[in-house]
C-alpha positions as CSV (number, residue, x, y, z in Angstrom):
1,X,10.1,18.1,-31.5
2,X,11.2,15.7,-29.3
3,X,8.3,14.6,-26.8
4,X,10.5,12.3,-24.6
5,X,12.9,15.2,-23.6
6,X,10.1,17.9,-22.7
7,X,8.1,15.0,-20.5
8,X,11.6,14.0,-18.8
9,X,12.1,18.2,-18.3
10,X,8.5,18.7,-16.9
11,X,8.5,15.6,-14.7
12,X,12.5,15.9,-13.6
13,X,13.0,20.0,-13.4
14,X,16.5,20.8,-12.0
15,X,15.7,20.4,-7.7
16,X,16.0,24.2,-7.8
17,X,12.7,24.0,-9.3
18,X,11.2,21.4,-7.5
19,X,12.2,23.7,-4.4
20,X,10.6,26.6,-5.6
21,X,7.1,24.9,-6.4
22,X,6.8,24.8,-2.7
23,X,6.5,27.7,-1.5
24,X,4.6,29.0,-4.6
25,X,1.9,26.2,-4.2
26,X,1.6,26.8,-0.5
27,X,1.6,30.6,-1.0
28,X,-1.1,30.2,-3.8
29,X,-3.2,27.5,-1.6
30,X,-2.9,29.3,1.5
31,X,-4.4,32.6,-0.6
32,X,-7.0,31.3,-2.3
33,X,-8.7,29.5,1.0
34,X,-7.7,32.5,3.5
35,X,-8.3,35.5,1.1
36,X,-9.6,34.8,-2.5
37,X,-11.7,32.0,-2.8
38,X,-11.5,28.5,-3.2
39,X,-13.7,28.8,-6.7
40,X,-11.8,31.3,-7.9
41,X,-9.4,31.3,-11.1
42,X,-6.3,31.5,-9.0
43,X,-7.3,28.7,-6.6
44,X,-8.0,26.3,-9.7
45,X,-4.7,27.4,-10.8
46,X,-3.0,26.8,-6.9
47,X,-4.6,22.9,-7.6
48,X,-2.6,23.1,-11.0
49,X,0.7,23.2,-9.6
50,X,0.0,21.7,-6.0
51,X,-0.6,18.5,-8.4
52,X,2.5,19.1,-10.4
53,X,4.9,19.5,-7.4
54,X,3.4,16.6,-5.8
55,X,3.9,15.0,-9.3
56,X,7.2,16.0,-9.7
57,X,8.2,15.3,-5.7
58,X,6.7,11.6,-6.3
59,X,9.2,11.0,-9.5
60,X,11.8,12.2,-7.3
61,X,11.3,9.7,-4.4
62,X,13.5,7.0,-5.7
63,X,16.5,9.3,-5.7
64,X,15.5,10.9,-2.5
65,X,16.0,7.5,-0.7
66,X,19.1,6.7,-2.1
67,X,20.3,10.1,-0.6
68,X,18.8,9.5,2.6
69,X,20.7,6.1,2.8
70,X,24.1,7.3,1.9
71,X,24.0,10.6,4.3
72,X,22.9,7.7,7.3
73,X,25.5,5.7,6.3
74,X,28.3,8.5,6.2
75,X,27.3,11.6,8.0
76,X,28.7,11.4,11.4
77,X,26.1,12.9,13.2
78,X,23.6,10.4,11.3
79,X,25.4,7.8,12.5
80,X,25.4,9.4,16.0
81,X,22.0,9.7,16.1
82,X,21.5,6.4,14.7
83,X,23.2,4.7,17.9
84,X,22.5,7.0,20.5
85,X,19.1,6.2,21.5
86,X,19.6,8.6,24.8
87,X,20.5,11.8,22.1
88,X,17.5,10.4,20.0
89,X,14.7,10.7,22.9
90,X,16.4,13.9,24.3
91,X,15.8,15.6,21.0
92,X,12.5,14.0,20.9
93,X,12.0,15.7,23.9
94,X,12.9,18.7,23.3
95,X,11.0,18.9,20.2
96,X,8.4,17.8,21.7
97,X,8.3,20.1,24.8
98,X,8.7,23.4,22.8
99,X,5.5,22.2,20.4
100,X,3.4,21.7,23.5
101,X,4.1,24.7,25.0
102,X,3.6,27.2,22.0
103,X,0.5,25.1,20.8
104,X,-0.5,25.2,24.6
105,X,0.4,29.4,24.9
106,X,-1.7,29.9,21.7
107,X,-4.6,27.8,22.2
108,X,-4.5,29.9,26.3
109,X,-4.0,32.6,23.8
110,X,-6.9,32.0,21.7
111,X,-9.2,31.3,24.8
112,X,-8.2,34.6,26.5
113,X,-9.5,36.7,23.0
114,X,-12.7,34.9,22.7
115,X,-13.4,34.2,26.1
116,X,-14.5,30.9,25.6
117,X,-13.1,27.6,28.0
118,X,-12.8,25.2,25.3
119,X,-9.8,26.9,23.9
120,X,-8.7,27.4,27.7
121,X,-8.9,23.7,28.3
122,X,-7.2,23.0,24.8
123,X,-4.7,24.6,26.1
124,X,-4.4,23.8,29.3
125,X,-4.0,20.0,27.9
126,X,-0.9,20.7,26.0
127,X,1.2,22.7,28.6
128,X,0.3,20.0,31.1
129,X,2.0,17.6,28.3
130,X,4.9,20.0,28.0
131,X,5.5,19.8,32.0
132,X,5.5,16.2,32.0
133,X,7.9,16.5,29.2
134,X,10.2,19.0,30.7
135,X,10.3,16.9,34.2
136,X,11.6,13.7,31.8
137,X,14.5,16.0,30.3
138,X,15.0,16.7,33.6
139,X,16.6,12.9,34.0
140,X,18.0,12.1,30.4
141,X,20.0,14.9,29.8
142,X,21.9,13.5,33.2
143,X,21.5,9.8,32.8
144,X,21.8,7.1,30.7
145,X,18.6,4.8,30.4
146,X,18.6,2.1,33.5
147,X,21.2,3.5,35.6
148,X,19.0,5.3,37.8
149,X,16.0,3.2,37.9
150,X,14.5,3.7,41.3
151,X,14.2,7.7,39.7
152,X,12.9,6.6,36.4
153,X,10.4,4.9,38.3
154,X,9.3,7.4,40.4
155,X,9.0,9.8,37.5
156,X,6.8,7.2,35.8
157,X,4.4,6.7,38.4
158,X,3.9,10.5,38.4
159,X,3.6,11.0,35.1
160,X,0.8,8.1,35.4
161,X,-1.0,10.8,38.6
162,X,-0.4,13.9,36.5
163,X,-2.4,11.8,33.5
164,X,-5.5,11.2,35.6
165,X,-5.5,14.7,36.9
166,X,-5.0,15.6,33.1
167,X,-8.2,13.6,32.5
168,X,-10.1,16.3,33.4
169,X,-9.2,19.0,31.5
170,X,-10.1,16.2,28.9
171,X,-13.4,15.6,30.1
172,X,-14.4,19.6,30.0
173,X,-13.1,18.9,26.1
174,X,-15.4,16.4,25.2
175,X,-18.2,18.2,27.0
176,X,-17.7,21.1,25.1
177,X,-18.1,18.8,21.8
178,X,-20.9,16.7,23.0
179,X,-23.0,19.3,25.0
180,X,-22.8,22.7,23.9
181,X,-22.0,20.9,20.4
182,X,-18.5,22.7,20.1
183,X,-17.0,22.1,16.8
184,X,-14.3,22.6,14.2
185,X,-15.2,23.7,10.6
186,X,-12.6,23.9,7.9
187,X,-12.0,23.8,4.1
188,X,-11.8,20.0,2.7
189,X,-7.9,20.5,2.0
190,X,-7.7,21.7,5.5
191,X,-9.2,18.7,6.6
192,X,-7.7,16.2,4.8
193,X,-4.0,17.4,5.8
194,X,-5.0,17.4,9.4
195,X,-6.7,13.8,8.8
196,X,-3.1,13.0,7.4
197,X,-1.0,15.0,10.4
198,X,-3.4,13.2,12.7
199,X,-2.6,9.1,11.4
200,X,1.0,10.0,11.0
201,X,1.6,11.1,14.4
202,X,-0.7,8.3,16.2
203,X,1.0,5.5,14.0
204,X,4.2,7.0,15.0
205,X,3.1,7.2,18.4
206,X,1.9,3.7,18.9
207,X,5.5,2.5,17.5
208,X,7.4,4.3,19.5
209,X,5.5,3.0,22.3
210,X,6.0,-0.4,21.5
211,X,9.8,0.2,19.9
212,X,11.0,1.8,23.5
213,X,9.9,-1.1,25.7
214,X,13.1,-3.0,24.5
215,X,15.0,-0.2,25.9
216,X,13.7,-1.0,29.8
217,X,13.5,2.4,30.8
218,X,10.7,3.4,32.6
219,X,11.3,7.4,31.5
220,X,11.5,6.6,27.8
221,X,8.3,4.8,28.1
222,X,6.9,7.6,29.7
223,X,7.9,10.1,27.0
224,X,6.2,8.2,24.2
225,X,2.9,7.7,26.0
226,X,2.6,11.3,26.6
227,X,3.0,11.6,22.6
228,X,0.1,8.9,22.6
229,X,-1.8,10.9,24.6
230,X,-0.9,13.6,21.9
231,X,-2.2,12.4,19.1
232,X,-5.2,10.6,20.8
233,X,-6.7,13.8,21.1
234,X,-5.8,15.2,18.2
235,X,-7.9,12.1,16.5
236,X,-10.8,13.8,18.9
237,X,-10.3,16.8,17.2
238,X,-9.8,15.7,14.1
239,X,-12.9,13.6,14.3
240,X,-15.3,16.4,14.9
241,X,-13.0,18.1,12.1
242,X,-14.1,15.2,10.1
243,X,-17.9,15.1,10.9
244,X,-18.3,18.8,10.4
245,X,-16.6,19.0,7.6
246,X,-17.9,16.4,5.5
247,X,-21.3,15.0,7.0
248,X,-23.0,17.7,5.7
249,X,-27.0,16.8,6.3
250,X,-26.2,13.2,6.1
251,X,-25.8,12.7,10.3
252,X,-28.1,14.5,12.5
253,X,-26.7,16.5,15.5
254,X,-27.8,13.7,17.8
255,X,-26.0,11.1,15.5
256,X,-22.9,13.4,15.7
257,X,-23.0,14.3,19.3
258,X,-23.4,10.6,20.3
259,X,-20.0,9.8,17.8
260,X,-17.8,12.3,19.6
261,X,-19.4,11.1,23.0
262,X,-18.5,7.3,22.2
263,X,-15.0,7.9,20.6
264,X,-14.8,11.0,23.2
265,X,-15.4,8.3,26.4
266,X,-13.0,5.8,24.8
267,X,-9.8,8.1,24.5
268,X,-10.6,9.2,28.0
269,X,-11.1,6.0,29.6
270,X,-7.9,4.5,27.6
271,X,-5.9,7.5,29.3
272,X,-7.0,6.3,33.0
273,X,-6.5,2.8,32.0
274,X,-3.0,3.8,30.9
275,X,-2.3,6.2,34.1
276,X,-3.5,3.4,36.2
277,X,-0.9,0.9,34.5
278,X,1.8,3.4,34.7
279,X,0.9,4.2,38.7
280,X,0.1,0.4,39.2
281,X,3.6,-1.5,37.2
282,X,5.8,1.7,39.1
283,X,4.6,1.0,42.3
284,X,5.2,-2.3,41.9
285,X,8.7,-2.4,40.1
286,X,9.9,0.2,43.1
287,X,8.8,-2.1,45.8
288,X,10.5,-4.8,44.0
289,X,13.9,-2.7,43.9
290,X,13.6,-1.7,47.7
291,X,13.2,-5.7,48.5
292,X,16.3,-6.5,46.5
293,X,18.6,-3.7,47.8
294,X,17.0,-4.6,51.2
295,X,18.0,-8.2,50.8
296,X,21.1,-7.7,48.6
């Protein structure tokens, strides 16, 4: 028997395989927490091959970035994308805009059914996101970055009002966490993907704030601090996620309460800070241009 061929069979399968272990782990996962049971037979068996595709995914990565490479480096609308930073933050956009408002419409959704404001405000939140998205699109499906600046500023300073009106929807949020003790519970799994979701998207966020500033456009700035905003209150969420979840009797409510109210007060006061920059530098920078079209 030869040992070396089975293992290179069981930890390279033919990709049709590899593609079929996803849907039959998530299907199996999905089952055993919804329906079944996460100590039952078939969920220890849903673990089984969870850890198997991930296995098997992992072996695979090597050839999975040489792929990536070559179809950047010869797909035309790779390279399109590549050097089109205005097609790149339109379908950033885009993307963005339609995730806010169906998360937004269900989370309204969800508050409407069990008659409770924190889903309300949830969602409130998001579509107010998707709005400030929307009126962005509005300008770079038109305009290249920096040829209209005296618009892109203006839409940055009101994106920087609509933030601090925003606040308060984020405010009645962390209430609900902090007094009434509103909270998330969920299975560990569960948890741990959102905990990954949550870092990806916030480490995404923060680069893309920084990356864009190279661009000077006011309005692509803009964009990826509302995705900051995002993900800053997803890690409020998550958090509470987190302390439910996993605490157990370890923290007292007061301990918790008090977490969520720090990291709660932070987030919000980082989003006034920020829609006080925005209002502040776009005031400013528009004055400027007036002065030199006044002068020029």
């Amino acid at each position: 028997m030869n040992w070396k061929k089975i293992g290179k069979a069981l930890l390279r399968p033919h990709i049709a395989v590899i593609l079929l272990l996803i849907p039959i782990s998530a299907l199996l996962l999905v089952g055993s927490m919804v329906f079944i049971g996460t100590e039952s037979p078939i969920a220890v068996i849903s673990y089984v091959i969870s850890a198997y595709t991930l296995t098997v995914w992992c072996f695979r990565i090597p050839y999975l970035i040489k792929l990536w490479r070559a179809f950047k480096d010869e797909n035309k609308y790779a390279l399109k994308l590549k050097s089109d930073t205005r097609l790149r933050v339109n379908i950033s956009l885009y993307g963005s805009l339609a995730w806010n408002a169906l998360y937004g419409i269900f989370q309204l959704w969800l508050g409407f059914c069990h008659r409770t404001f924190w889903f309300g405000s949830l969602g409130a939140y998001y579509i107010c996101l998707g709005l400030m998205r929307f009126y962005l699109v509005g300008y770079t499906r038109k305009y290249a970055p920096g040829e209209r600046m005296q618009n892109e500023l203006e839409r940055y300073r009101a994106c920087g009002w609509v933030f601090l009106i925003m606040n308060l929807a984020l405010a009645l949020i962390i209430f609900f966490m902090v007094y009434w003790g509103r909270t998330f519970s969920h299975n560990m799994i569960t948890a741990i993907a959102m905990a990954t979701y949550t870092f990806t998207a916030l480490t995404a966020a923060i680069i893309s704030v920084i990356k864009y500033r190279r661009y000077n456009s006011p309005v692509y700035s803009a964009s990826k601090i509302i995705s900051l905003a995002a993900a800053l209150v997803s890690l409020l969420t998550l958090e509470s996620t987190m302390l439910t979840t996993f605490s157990g009797e370890t923290l007292s409510q007061t301990a918790q309460k008090w977490m969520l109210g720090a990291t709660g007060g932070a987030i919000s006061l980082l989003i006034v800070a920020t829609a006080i920059y925005m209002i502040v530098i776009g005031t400013k920078k528009l004055k400027q241009l007036k002065t030199e079209v006044k002068n020029g």
